[in-house]
SEBA-785449 format. One line per field, with one value per atom (N, C-alpha, C): residue number from 0; atom name; x, y, z. Coordinates in Angstrom, 2 decimals. Example, Ala and Ser with C-alpha at 12.3 -4.5 7.8 and 13.67 -1.06 7.14 Angstrom:
2
num	(0,0,0,1,1,1);
atome	(N,CA,C,N,CA,C);
c1	(13.19,12.30,13.20,12.85,13.67,12.90);
c2	(-5.69,-4.50,-3.30,-2.25,-1.06,0.03);
c3	(7.80,7.80,7.80,7.08,7.14,7.87);
//
This chain:
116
num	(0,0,0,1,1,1,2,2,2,3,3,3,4,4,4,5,5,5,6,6,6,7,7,7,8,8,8,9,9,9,10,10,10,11,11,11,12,12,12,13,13,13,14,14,14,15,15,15,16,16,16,17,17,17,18,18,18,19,19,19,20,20,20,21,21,21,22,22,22,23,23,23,24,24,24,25,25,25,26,26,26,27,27,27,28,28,28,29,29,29,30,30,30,31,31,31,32,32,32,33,33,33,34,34,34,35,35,35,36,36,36,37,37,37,38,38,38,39,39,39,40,40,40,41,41,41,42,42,42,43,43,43,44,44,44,45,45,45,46,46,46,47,47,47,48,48,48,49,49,49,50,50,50,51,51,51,52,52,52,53,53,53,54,54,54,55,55,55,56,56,56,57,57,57,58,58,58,59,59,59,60,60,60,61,61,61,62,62,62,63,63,63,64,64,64,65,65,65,66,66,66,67,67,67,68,68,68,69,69,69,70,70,70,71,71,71,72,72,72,73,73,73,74,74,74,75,75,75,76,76,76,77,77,77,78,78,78,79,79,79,80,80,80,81,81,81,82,82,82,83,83,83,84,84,84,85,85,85,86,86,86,87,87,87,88,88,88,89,89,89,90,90,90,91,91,91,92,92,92,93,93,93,94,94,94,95,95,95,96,96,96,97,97,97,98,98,98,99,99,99,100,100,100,101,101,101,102,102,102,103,103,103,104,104,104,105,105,105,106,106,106,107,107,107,108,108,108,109,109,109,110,110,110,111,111,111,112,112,112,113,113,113,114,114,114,115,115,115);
atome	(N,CA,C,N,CA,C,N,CA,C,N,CA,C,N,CA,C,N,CA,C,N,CA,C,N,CA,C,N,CA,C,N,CA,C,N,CA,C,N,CA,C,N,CA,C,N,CA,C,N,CA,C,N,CA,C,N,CA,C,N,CA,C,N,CA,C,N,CA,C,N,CA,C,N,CA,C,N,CA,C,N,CA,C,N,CA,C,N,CA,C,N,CA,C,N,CA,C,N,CA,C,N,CA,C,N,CA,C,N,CA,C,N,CA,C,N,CA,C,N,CA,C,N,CA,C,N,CA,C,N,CA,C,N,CA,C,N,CA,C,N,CA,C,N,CA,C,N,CA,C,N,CA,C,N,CA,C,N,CA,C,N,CA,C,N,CA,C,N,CA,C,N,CA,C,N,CA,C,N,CA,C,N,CA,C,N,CA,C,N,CA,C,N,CA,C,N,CA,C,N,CA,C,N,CA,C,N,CA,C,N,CA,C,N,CA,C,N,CA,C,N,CA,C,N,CA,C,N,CA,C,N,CA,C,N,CA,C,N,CA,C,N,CA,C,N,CA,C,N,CA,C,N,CA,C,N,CA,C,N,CA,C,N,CA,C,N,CA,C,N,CA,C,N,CA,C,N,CA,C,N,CA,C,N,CA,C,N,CA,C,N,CA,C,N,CA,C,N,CA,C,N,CA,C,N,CA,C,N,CA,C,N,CA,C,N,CA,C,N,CA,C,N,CA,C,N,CA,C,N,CA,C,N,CA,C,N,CA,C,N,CA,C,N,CA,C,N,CA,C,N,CA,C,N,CA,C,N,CA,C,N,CA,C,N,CA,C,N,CA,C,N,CA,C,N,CA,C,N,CA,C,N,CA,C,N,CA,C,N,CA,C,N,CA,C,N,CA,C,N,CA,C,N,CA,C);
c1	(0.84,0.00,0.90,0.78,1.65,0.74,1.61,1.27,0.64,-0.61,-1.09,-1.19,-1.18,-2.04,-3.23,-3.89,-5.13,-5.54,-6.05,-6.18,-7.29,-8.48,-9.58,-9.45,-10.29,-10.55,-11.96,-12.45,-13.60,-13.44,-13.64,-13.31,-12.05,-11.37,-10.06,-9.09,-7.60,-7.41,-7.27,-7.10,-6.76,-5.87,-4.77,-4.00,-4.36,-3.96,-3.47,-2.71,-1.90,-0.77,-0.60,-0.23,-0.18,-0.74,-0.72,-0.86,-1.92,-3.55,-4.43,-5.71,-6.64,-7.44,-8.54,-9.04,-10.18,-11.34,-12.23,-13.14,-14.25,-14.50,-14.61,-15.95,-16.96,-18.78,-18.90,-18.76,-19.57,-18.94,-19.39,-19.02,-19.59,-20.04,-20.67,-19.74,-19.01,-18.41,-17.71,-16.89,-16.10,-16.24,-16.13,-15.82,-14.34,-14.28,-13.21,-12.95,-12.53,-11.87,-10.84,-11.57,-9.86,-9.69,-10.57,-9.97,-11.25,-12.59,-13.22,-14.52,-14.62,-15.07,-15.10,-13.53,-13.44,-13.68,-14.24,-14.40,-15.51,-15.46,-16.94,-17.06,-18.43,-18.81,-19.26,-18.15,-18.53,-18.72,-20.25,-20.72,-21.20,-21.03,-21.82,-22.88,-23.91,-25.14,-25.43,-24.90,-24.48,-26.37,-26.94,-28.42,-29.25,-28.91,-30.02,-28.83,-27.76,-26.80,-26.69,-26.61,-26.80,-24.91,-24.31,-23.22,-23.66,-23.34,-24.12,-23.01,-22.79,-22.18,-22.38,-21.70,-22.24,-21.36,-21.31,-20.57,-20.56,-19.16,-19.71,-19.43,-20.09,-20.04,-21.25,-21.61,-23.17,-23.34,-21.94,-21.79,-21.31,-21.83,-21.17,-22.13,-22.01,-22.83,-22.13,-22.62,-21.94,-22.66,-21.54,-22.13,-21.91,-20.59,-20.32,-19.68,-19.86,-19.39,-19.46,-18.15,-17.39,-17.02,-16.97,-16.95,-15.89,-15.01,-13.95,-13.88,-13.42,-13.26,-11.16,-11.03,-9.48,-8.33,-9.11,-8.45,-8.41,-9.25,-9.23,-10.37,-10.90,-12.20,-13.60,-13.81,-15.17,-16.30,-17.09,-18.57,-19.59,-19.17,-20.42,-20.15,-21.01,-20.37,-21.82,-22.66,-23.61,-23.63,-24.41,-24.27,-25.41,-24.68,-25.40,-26.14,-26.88,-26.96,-27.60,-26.71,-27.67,-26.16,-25.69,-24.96,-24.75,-25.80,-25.43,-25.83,-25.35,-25.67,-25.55,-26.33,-26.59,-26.39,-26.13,-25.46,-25.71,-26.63,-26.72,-25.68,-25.26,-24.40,-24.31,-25.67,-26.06,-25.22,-24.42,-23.69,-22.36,-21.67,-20.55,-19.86,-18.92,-17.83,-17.50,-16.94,-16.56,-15.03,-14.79,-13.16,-13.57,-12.09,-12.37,-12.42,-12.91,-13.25,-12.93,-12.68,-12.39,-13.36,-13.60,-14.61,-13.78,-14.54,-14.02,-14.81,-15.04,-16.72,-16.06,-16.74,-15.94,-17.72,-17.55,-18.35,-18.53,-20.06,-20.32,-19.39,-18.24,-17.18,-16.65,-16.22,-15.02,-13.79,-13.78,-13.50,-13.34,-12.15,-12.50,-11.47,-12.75,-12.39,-12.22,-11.19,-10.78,-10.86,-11.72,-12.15,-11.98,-12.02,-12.33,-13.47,-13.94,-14.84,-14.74,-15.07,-14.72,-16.44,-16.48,-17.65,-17.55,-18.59,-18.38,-19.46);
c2	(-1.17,0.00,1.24,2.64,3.40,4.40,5.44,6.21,7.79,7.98,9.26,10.72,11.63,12.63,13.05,13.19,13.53,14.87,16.15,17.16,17.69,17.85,18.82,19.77,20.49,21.84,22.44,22.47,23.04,24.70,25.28,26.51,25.96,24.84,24.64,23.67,23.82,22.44,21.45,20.41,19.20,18.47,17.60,17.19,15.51,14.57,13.37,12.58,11.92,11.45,10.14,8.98,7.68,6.88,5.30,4.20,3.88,4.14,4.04,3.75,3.16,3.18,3.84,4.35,5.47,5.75,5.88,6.04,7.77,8.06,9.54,9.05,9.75,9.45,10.65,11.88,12.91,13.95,15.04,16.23,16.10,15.08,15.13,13.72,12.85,12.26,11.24,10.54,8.99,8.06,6.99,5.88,5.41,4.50,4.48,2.60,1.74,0.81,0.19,-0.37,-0.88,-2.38,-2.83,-4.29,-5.29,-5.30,-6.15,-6.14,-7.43,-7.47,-6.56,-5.62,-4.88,-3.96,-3.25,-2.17,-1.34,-0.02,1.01,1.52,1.85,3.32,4.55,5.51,6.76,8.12,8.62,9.49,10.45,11.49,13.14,13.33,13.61,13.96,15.37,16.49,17.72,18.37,17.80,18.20,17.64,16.90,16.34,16.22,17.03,16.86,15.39,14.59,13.14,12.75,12.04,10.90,9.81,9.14,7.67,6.53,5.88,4.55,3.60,2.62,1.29,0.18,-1.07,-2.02,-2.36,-3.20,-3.99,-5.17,-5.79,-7.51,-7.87,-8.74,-9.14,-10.49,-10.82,-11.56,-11.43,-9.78,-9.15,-7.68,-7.54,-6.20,-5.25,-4.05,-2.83,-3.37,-3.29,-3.25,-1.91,-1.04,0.12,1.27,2.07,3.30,4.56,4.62,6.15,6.75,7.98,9.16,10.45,10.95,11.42,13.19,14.12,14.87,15.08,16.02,15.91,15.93,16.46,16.27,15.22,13.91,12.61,12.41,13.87,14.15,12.88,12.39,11.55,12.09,11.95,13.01,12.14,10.62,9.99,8.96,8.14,6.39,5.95,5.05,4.27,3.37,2.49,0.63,0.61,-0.41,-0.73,-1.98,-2.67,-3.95,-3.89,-3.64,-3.74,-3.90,-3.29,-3.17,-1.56,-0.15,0.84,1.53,2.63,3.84,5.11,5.97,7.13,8.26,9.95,10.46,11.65,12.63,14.15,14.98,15.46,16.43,17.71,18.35,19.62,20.91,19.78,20.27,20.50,19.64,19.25,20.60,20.97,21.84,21.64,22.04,21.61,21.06,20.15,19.45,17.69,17.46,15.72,15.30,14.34,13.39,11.73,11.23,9.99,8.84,7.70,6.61,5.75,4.89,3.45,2.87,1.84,0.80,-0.59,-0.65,-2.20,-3.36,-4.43,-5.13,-6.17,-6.90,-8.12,-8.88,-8.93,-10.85,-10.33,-8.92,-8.59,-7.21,-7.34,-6.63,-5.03,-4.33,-2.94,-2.64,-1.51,-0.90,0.37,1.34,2.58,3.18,4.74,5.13,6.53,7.52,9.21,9.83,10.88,11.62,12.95,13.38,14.80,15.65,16.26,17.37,18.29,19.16,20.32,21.23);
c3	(0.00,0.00,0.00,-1.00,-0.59,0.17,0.58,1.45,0.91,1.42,0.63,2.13,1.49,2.24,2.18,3.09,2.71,3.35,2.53,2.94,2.93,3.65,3.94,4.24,3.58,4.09,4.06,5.22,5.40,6.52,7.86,8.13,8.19,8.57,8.53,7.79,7.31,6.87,7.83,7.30,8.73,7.75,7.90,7.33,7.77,6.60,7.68,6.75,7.21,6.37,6.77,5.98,6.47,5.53,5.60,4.97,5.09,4.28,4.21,3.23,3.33,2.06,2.67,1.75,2.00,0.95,0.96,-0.21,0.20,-0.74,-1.39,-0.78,-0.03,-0.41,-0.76,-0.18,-0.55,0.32,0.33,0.65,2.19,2.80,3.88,4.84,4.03,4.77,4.38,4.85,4.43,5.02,4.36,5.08,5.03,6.16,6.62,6.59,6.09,5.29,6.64,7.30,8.41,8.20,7.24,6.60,7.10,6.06,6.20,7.20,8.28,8.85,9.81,10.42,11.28,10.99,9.86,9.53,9.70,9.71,10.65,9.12,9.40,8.29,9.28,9.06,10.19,9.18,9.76,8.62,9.55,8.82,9.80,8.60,9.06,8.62,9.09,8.57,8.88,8.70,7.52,7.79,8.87,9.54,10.85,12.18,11.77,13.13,13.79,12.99,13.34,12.90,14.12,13.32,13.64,12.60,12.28,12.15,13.01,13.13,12.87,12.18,11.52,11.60,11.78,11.67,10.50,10.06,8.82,9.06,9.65,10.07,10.47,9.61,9.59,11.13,11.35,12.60,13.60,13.78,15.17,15.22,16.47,16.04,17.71,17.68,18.64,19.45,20.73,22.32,22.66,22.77,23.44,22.32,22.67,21.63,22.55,22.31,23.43,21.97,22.19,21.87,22.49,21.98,22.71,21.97,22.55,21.56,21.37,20.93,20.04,21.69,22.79,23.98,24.79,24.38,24.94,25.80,25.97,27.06,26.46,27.34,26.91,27.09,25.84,25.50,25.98,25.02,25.18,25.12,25.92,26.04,26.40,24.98,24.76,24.87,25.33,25.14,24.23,23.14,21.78,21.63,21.12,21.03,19.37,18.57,16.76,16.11,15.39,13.86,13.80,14.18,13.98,15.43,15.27,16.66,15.80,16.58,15.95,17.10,16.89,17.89,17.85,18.47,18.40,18.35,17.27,17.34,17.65,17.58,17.83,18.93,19.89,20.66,20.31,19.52,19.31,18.25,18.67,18.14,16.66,15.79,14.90,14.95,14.49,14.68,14.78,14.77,14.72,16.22,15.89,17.46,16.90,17.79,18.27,18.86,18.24,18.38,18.58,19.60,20.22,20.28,19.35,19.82,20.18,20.83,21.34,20.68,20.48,19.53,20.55,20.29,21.40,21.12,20.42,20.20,21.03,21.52,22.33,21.64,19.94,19.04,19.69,19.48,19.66,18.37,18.02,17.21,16.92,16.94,17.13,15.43,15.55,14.13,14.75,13.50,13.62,13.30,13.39,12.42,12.46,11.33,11.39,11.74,12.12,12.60,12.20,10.95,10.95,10.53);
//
C-alpha cells in the first residue's frame, strides 16, 4: 500500500498522512476501510446533526461506543446492542473526534470523524 495525504478543508485544513485506504462518499463524509469485517462506516449527517455509526459484520454487532473529543475528554459512552448507533451532534464543536466501539465478540475498534 503506498502512502497518501489527505487534505480537507472546510473553516479549517486538517492534514493526515499515512498508509491508508479510503473512499470519497460525498461532501458530507467517508468511510473508513480498516480491513473487512473490522471495519466502521462513520458518517456526519451535517443536515439532521446526526453521526451515524455502523458495523460492517453481519456476525457481530456494537455493544459500546465512546466518543472522545481531540483532547481525549469523553462526550459519550452508549451501550449498543444492533450493527449501527446514531449520535446528536447539535452540541458538538466543529473538529475531529475519536470513536471506540468495542463489539459483542469482544472486538475494539478505534475510528475518527470529522464534525463540521
Amino acid at each position: 500500500m503506498d502512502d497518501y495525504c489527505l487534505l480537507i478543508f472546510f473553516n479549517c485544513l486538517i492534514e493526515i498522512t499515512g498508509s491508508f485506504p479510503f473512499q470519497i462518499l460525498g461532501p458530507a463524509g467517508v468511510t473508513e476501510l480498516n480491513g473487512g469485517a473490522n471495519s466502521l462506516l462513520v458518517y456526519h449527517d451535517k443536515a439532521n446533526e446526526e453521526l451515524l455509526i455502523s458495523l460492517n459484520d453481519n456476525n457481530d454487532v456494537l455493544k459500546e461506543v465512546k466518543i472522545f473529543n481531540a483532547l481525549g475528554e469523553l462526550l459519550n459512552s452508549t451501550q449498543v446492542s444492533s450493527g449501527s448507533a446514531s449520535f446528536n451532534t447539535s452540541g458538538y464543536s466543529s473538529g475531529v473526534y475519536f470513536i471506540s466501539v468495542l463489539t459483542a465478540s469482544g472486538k475494539i475498534i478505534n475510528s475518527k470523524a470529522l464534525v463540521f
